[in-house]
C-alpha positions in Angstrom: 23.3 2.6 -58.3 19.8 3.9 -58.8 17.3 0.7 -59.0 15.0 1.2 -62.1 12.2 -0.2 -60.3 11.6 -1.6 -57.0 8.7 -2.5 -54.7 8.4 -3.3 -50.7 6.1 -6.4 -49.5 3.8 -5.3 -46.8 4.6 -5.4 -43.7 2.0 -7.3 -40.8 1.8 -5.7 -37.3 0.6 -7.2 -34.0 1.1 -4.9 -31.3 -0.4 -3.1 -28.0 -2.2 0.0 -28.6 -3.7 2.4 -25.7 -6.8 2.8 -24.2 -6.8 6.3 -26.0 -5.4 5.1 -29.2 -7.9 2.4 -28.9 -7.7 -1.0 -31.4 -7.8 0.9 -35.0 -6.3 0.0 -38.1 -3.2 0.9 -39.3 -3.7 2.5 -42.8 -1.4 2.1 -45.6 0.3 4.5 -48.1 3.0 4.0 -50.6 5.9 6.6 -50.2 8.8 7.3 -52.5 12.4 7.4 -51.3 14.9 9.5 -52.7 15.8 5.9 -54.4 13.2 5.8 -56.4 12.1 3.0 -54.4 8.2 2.5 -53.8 7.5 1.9 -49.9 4.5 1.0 -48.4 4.0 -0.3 -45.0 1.0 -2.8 -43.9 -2.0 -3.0 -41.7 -2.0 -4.2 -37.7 -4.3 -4.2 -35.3 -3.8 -3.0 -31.7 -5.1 -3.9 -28.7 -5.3 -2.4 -24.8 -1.7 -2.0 -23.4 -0.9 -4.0 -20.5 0.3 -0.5 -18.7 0.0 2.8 -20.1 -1.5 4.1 -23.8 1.8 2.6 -26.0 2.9 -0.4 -27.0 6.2 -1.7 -25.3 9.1 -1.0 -28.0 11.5 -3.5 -26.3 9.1 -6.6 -27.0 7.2 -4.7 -30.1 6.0 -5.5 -33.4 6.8 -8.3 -35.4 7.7 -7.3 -38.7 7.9 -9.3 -41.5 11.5 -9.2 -43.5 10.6 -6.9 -46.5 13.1 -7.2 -49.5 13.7 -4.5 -52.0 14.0 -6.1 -55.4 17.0 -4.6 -58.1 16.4 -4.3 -61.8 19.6 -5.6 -62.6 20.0 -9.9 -61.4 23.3 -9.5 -59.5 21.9 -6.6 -57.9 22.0 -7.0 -53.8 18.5 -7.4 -51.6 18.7 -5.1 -48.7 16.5 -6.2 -45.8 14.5 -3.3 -44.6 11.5 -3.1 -41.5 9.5 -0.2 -40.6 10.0 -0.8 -36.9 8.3 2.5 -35.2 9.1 4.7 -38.4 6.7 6.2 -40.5 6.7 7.4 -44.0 8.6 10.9 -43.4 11.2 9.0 -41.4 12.1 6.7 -44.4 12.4 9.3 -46.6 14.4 11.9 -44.6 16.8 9.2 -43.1 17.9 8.2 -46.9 21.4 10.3 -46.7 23.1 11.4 -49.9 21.0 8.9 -51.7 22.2 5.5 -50.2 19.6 3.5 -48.2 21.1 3.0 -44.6 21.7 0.5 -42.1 18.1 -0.2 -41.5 18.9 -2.7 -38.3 21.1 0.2 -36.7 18.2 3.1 -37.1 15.2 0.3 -36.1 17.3 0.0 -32.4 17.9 3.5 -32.4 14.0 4.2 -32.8 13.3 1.5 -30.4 15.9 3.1 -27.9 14.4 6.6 -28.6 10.4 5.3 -28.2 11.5 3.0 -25.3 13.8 6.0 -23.4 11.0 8.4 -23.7 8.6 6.3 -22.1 10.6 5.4 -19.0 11.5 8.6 -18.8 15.6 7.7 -19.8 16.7 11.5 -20.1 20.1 10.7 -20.7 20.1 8.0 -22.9 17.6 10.7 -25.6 20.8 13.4 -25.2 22.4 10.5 -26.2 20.6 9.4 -29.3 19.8 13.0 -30.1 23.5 14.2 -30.4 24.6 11.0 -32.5 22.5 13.2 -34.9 23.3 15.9 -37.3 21.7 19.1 -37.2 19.0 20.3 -39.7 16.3 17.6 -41.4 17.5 14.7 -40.5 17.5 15.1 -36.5 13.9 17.1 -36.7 12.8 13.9 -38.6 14.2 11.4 -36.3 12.1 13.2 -33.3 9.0 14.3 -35.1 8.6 10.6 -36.7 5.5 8.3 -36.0 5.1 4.6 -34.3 2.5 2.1 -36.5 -0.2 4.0 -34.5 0.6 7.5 -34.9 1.8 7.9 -31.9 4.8 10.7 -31.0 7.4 10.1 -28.5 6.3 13.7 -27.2 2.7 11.3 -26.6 5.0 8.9 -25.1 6.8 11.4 -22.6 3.5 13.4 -21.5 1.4 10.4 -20.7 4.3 9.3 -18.4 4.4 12.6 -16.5 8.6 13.0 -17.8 8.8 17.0 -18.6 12.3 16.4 -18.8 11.9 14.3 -21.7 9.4 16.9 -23.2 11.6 19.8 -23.0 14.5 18.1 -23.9 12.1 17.1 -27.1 10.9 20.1 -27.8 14.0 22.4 -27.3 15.5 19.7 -29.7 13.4 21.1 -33.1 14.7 24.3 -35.1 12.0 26.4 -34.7 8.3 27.6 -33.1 6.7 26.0 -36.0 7.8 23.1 -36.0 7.6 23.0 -32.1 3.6 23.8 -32.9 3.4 21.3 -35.8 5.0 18.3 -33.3 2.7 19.3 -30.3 -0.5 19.6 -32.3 -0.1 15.7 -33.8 -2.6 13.3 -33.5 -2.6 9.2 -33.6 -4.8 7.6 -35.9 -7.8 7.6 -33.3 -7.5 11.4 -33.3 -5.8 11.4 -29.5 -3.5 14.8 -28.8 -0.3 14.6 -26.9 -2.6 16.8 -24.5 -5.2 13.8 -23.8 -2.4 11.8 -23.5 -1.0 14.4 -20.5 -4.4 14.1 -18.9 -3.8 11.0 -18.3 -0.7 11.4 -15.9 -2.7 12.7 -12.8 -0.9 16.3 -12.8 -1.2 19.5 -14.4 2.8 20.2 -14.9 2.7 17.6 -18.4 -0.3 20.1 -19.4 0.7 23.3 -18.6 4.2 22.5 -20.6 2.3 21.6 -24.4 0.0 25.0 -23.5 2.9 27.0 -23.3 4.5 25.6 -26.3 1.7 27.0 -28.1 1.8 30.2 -30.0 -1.2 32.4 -28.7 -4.5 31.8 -26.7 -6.3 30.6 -29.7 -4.3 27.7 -30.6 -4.5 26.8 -26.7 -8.4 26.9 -26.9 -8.6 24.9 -30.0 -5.8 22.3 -28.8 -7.8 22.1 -25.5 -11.2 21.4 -27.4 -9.6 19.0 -29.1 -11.8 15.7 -29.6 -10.5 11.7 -30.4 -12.6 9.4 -32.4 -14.6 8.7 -29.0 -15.6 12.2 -28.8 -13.3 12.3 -25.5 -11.7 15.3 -24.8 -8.7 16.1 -22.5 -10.9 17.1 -20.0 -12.9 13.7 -19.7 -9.4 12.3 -19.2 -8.2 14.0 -16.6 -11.8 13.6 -15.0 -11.3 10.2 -15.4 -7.9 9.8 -13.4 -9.5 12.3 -11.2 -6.4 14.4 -11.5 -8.2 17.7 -10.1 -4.7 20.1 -10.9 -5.0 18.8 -14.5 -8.7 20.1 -14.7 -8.2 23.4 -13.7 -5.1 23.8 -15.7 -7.4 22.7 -18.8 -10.3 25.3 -17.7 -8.2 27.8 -16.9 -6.8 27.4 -20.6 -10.5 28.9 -22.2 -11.8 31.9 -21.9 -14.8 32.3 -18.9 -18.3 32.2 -20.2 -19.9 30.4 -22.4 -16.8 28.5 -24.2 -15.7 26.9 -20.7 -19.2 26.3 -19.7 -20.2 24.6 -23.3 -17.3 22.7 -22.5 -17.5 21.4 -19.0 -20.9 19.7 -20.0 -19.4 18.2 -23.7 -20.6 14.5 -24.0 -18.3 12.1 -25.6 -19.8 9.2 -28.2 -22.0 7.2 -25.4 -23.1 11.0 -23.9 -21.1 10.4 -21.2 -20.1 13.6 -19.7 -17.0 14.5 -17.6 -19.1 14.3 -14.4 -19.6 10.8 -15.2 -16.0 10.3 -16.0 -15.1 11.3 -12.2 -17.3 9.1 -10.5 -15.5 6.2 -12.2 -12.7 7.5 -9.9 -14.5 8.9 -6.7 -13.5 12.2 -8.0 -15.2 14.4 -5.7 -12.5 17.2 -6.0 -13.2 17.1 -9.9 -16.7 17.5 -9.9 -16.1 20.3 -7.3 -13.8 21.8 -9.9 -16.2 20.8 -12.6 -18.8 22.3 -11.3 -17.4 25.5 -10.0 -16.6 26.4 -13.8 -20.7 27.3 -14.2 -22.2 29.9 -13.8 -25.3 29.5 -11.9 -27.0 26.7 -9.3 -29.3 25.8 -12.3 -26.4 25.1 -14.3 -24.9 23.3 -12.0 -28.2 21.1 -11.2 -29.2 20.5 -15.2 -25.5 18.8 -15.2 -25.6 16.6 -12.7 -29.4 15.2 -13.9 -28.0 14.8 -17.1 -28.0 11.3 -18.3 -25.8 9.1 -20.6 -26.8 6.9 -23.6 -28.3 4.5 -21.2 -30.0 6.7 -19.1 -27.6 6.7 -16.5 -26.8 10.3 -14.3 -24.0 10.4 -12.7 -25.5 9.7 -9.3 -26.0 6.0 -10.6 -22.3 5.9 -12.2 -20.9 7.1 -8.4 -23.2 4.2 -6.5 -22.0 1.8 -9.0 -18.5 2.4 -8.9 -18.9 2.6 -5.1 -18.0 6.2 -5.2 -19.4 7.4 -2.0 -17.3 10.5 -1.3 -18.7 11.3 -5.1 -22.4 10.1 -3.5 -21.8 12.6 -0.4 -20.9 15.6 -2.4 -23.5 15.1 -4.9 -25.8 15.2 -2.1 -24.3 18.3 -0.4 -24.0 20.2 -3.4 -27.8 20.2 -4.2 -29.2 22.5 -1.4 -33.0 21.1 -2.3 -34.2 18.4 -0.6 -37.1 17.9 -2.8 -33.9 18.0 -5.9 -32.2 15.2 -3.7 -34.9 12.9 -3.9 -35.5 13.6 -7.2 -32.0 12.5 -7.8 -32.4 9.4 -6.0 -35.7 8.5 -7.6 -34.3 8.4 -11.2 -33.9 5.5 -12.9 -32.2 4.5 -15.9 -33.5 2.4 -19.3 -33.4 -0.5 -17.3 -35.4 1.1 -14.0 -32.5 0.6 -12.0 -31.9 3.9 -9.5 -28.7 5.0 -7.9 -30.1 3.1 -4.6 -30.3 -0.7 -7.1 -26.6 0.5 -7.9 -25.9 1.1 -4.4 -27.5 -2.2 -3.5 -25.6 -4.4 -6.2 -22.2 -2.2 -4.8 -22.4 -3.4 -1.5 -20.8 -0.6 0.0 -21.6 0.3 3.8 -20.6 3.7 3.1 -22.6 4.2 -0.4 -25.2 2.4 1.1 -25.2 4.2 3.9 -25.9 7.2 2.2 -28.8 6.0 -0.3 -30.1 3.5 2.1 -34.5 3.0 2.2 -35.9 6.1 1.6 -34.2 8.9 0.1 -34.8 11.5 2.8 -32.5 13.1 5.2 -33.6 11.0 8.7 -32.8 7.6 6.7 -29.4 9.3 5.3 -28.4 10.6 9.1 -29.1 7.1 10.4 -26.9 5.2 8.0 -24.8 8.1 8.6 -24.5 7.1 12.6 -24.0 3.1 10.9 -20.5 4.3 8.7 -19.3 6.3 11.7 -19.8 2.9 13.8 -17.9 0.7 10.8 -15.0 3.3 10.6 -14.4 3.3 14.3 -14.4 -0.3 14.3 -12.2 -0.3 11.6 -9.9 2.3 13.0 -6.2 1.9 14.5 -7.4 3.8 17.7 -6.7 2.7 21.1 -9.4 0.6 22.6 -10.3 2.7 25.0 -11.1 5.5 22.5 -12.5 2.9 20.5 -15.3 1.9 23.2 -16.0 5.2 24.2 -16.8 6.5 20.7 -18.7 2.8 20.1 -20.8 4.2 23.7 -21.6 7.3 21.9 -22.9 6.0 18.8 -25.2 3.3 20.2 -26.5 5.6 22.7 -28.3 7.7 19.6 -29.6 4.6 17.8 -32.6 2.2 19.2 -32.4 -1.5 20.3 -33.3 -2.4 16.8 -31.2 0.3 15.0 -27.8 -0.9 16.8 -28.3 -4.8 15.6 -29.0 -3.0 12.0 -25.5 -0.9 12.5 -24.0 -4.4 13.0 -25.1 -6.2 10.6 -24.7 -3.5 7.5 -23.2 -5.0 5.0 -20.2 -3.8 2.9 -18.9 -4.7 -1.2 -17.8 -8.1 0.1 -21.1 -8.9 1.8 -19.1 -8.5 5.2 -20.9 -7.2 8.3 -19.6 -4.5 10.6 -19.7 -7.1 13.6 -17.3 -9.6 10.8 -14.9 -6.5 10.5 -15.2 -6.0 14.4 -13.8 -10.1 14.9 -11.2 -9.4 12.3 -9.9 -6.0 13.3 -10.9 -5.1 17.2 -9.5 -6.5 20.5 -11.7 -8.5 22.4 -13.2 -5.5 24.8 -14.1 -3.6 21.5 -16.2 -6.7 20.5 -17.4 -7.2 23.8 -18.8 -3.9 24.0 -20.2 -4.3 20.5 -22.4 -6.7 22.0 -23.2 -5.6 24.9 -24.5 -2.8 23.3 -27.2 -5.4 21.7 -31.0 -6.4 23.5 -30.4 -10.3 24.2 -32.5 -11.3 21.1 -30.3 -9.8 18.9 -27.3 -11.3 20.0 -27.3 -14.9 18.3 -28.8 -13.2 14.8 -25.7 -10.6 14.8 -23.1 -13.4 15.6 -24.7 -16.2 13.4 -25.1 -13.5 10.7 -23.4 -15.0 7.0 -22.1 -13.9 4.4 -21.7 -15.2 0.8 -19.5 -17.6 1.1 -21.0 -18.7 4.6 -19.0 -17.3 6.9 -19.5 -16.0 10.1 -17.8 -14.6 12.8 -17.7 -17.8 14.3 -15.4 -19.2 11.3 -13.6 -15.9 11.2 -12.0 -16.1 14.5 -12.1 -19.6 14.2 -9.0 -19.5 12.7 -6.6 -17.2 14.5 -8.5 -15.8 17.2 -9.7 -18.4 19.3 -10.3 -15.8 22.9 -12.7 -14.2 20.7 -13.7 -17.4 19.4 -15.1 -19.0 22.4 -15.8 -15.5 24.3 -19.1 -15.3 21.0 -19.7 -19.0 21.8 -20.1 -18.3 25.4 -22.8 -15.3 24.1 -24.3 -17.6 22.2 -28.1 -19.4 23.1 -27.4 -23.2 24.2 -29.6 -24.2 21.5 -27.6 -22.8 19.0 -24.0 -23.9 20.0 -23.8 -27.1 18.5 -24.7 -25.9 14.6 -22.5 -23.0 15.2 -19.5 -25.1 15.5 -20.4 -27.7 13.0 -22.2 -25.5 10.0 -20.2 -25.1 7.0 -19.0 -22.6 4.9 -19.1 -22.8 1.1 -15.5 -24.2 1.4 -16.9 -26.9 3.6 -15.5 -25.3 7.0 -16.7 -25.2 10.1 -15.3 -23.9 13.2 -14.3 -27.7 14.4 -12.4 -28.2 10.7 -10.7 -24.9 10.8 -9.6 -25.4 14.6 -8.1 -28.6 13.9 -6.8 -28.0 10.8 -4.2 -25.4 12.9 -3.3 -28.4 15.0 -5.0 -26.5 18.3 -5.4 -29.6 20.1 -6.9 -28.6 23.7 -9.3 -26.0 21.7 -10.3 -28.9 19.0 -11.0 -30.8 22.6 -12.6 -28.1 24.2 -15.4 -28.1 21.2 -16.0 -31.3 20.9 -17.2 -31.2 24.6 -19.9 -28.3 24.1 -21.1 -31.1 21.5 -23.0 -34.0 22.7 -21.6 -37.8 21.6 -23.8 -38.0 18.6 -23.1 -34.7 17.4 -19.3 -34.8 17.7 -19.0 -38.2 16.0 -21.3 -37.0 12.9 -19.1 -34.0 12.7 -15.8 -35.7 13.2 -16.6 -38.6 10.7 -19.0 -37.4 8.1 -18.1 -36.8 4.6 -17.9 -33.4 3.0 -19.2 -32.6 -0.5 -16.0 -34.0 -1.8 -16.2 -37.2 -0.3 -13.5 -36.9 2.5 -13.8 -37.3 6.4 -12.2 -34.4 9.1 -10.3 -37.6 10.0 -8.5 -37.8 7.0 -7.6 -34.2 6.1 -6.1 -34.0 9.6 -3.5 -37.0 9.1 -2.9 -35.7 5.7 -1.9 -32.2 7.4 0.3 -34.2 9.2 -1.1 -32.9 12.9 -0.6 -36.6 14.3 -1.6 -35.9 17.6 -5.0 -34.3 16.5 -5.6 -37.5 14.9 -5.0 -39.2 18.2 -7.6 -36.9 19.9 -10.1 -37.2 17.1 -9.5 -41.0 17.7 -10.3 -40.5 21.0 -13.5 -38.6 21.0 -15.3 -41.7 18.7 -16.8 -44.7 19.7 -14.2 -48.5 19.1 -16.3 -49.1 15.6 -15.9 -45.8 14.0 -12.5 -44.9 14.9 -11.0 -48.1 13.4 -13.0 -47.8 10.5 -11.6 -44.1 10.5 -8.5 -45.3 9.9 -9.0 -47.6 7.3 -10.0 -44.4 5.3 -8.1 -44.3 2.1 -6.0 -40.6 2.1 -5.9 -38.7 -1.6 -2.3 -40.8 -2.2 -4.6 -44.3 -1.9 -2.9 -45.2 1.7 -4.9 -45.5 4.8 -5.2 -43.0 7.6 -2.9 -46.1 9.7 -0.8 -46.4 6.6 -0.1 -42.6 6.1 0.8 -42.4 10.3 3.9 -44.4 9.9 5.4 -42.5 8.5 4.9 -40.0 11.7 7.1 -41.9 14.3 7.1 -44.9 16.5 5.2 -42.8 19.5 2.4 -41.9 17.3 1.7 -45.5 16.0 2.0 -46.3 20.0 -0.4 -43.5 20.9 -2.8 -45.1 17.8 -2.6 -48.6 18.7 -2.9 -48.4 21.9 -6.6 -46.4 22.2 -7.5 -49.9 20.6 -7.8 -53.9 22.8 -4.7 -56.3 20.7 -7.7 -58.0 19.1 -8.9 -54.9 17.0 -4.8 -54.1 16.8 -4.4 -57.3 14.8 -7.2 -56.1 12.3 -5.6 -53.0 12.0 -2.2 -53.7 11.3 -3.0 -56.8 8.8 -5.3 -54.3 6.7 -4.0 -53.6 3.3 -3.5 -50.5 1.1 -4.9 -49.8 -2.3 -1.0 -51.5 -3.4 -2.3 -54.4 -1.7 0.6 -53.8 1.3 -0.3 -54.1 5.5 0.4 -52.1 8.3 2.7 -54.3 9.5 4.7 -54.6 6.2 4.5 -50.5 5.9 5.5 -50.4 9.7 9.0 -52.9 8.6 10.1 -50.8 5.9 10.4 -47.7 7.7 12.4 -45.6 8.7 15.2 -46.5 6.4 18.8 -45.8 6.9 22.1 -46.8 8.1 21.3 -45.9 11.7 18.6 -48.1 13.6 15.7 -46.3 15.5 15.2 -47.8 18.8 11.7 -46.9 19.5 11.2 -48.4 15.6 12.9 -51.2 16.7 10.6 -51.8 19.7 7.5 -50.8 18.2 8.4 -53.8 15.2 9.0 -56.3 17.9 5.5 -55.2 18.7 3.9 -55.4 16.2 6.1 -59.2 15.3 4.3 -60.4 19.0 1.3 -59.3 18.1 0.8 -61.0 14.8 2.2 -64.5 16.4 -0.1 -63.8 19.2 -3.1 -63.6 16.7 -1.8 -66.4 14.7 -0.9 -64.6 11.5 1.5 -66.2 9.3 3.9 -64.0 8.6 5.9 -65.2 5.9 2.3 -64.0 3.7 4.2 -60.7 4.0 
């Protein structure tokens, strides 16, 4: 029965749109079904996708119910959503005039959107031949999400050219093969910036060929988005080198390649700049090799953005530095290299601030001081001397090529090598302690005059590290092999400075339970020194004492014990833990031979004192001690430790029914 009138409430959409599709606005439009019935689907807002460019089908959109209202009262409401379809799919999918199963065709679009983005072959054959030939097929593949996105969009920015043949081969005819591969979303993105984006040229060199005749190739490939991007800013961008010169090689030579090579986008960044994002040294080289002359070549690499930025500064701040080096190389000036290096942007920052802020030894290492060739070719001797150090060569290659290095670089130079800094504000000599045996490091300083020793090894970096604290924790041969280089003077403050964390060597030792290296320090450290270390607070108010009977290495705590003077340790373990229980209190729980090895570093008066101090719950020692362990079989050394501690407190006169 033909409704005489009818109307669709709007839909609302909340879903994730792509980088390229960009957060845009979904448009309405009121379409006309063979029904009669008046369709119009609502606004939504997208937002950058968690993966790729599309939205995920399988959690997508949250549609409101939309009713379709009869003329006639006992008329039926049929439930409809406009779940990935667009106005042509509504209408075409209306068979013979009766409106369909709406729930079954929203799965099967979800199925279809969702199979072509995983790349699912099977499962579109599947979908594809539950469909008759002629209209209602060609409508079903050619059809829209919310976004204007095409599953052939889908397919090509996934890299699946099984899925985009099986799409393609799927349509009647060339036309509409050209029509479907020409589409654009509603931020004006192509199903061929969408292929740039898969890091190969196979996804772009299928939608060329599926063009007619060069001409619609060289329009397709000029192609813009609302951004002004292009497919060849995209593929810069992923630094997908293949896809490049596929693009390039899809223009004529001369002046229409050229014009587009150095296209800007909205912000007049160019596709140069879109590499160095990536360290896309290969794409410039391919970027570059599609103009003509060296001045060519030179005017696009000093050309600058909206913010004044060239794309020297975008590869220094990225950290780009095989982008730095072949920028270098590729201008054979060295009056042009400088003046590379001495540009500055809106702000008056220069590729060598960038390079700064970066942090990157090998960036740096490139731009570092003075933009000249000797400053370049000594940084240059400084990365060699990281990357060896960093290497998974044998040692003995390791020292030999270390030997080499130093021998080119001054007294002064070779402390400078060690203590260049990389993105993390880690020296070479940290990377050395993390990654190198201990020859390596030994001949790393060894290499160094005497006065540069301490300065190297005492060197720190933002969180207040140093080498010290680095081997601190696993590698205690290197450990005290840099304490042993250390001067005399500086010992003590190397093993008790603190890192931002409130580490120091001493904490992170003992923290690991090494008990004869924790004893080992705290002999390089004279009595005054060890008990301030071992008993003073951190920032957050807690003692070394503590932490270490709350790691539960029990027999640290004994030796911590050990190493302070009668008063403090008993007032040590009076220290209330995080849980409100005493450092005594939280050791019984340890075992009768650790409250034996406690008690007994103290004379039976000062044992009395301890055991009858009370908790935060108001409980003693000795009441703690009697309730544990608990179980139906006794403990014999509990058993003997409690008649103990019972002789003790009638020795010292305690009453012990107060417990």
């Amino acid at each position: 029965m033909q409704p005489s009138s009818s109307s669709v409430t709007t839909s609302s959409f909340s879903s994730s749109a792509s980088s390229t599709s960009a957060s845009g606005v979904f448009n309405t439009a009121p379409v006309t079904t063979p029904n009669g019935a008046s369709v119009q689907v609502g606004n939504g807002e997208g937002a950058p996708a968690k993966d790729m460019r599309f939205p995920d089908h399988s959690e997508q959109l949250a549609v409101t119910t939309t009713i379709v209202k009869r003329a006639k009262p006992n008329s039926e409401s049929v439930a409809l959503t406009s779940h990935g379809m667009t106005d042509n799919s509504m209408v075409s999918l209306q068979a013979g005039g009766a409106i369909p199963n709406v729930r079954d065709h929203s799965q099967r679009v979800n199925d279809f959107f969702t199979a072509c983005r995983t790349g699912n072959v099977n499962q579109i054959k599947v979908l594809l031949g539950e469909l008759p030939e002629g209209e209602q097929k060609t409508s079903f593949i050619v059809q829209k999400n919310p976004y204007g996105e095409t599953a052939l969009m889908y397919a090509a920015n996934q890299g699946h050219i099984d899925i985009m043949e099986e799409l393609l081969a799927a349509l009647p005819n060339d036309q509409h093969r050209k029509d479907f591969i020409l589409e654009k979303n509603f931020m004006g993105g192509t199903a061929l910036i969408f292929a740039a984006d898969t890091n190969t040229g196979s996804t772009v060199e299928k939608l060329l060929a599926g063009l007619p005749d060069d001409q619609h190739r060289k329009d397709f490939i000029l192609e813009k988005n609302l951004l002004g991007q292009t497919a060849l800013m995209h593929a810069a961008r992923w630094n997908s080198a293949s896809t490049v010169e596929k693009l390039l090689a899809g223009l004529p030579p001369g002046l229409v390649r050229e014009k587009h090579i150095i296209e800007k986008d909205g912000s007049r960044v160019n596709a140069l700049m879109h590499a160095a994002h990536s360290d896309g040294a290969s794409t410039i080289e391919k970027l570059l090799a599609g103009l003509a002359t060296d001045e060519n070549r030179k005017n696009l690499i000093f050309e600058k953005d909206v913010d004044g930025g060239n794309v020297m500064m975008y590869a220094a701040r990225f950290a780009s530095w095989q982008t730095v080096k072949y920028l270098l190389e590729s201008l054979s000036d060295a009056k042009d290299r400088e003046e590379l290096l001495r540009e500055t942007d809106n702000a008056g920052q220069s590729a060598q601030w960038w390079a700064e802020r970066s942090r990157h030894v090998n960036v740096r290492g490139l731009l570092y001081v003075t933009p000249n060739d000797e400053a370049r070719a000594l940084w240059k001797v400084f990365v060699d001397l990281r990357n060896v150090v960093n290497s998974y060569q044998p040692d003995l290659i390791k020292e030999e090529q270390i030997r080499t290095l130093v021998n080119r670089l001054t007294p002064a130079e070779r402390a400078q090598a060690l203590l260049a800094r990389d993105e993390r504000d880690v020296t070479t000599f940290m990377v050395a302690v993390q990654e190198s045996s201990l020859s390596v490091i030994k001949a790393l300083l060894d290499s160094l005059a005497p006065e540069h020793v301490d300065t190297v090894i005492l060197a720190t970096s933002k969180s207040l590290n140093t080498a010290l604290t680095l081997s601190a924790d696993e590698r205690l041969d290197v450990l005290f092999m840099l304490l042993e280089k250390l001067s005399p003077g500086e010992i003590a403050n190397a093993i008790v400075e603190k890192t931002t964390a409130d580490d120091s060597v001493l904490t992170l030792v003992a923290r690991k339970g090494h008990i004869n290296p924790f004893s080992r320090l705290c002999k390089l450290l004279s009595a005054q020194e060890r008990e301030k270390a071992l008993f003073e607070q951190n920032t957050a108010g807690r003692r070394l004492i503590t932490e270490v009977a709350e790691w539960g290495y029990v027999h640290m705590l004994t030796e911590i014990l050990r190493e302070l003077r009668q008063d403090l340790a008993k007032a040590a373990l009076v220290q209330p833990r995080h849980d409100g229980m005493s450092v005594l209190h939280g050791a019984a729980f340890s075992g009768a031979a650790v409250i034996r090895s406690i008690l007994n570093l103290f004379s039976p008066k000062d044992q009395l004192e301890l055991i009858i101090t009370r908790d935060w719950q108001g409980r003693t020692f000795y009441e703690v001690a009697h309730e544990y362990p608990k179980g139906p079989r006794p403990d014999l050394d509990w058993i003997a430790v409690k008649k103990d501690l019972d002789q003790l407190v009638r020795t010292g006169g305690y009453d012990l029914k107060t417990r």
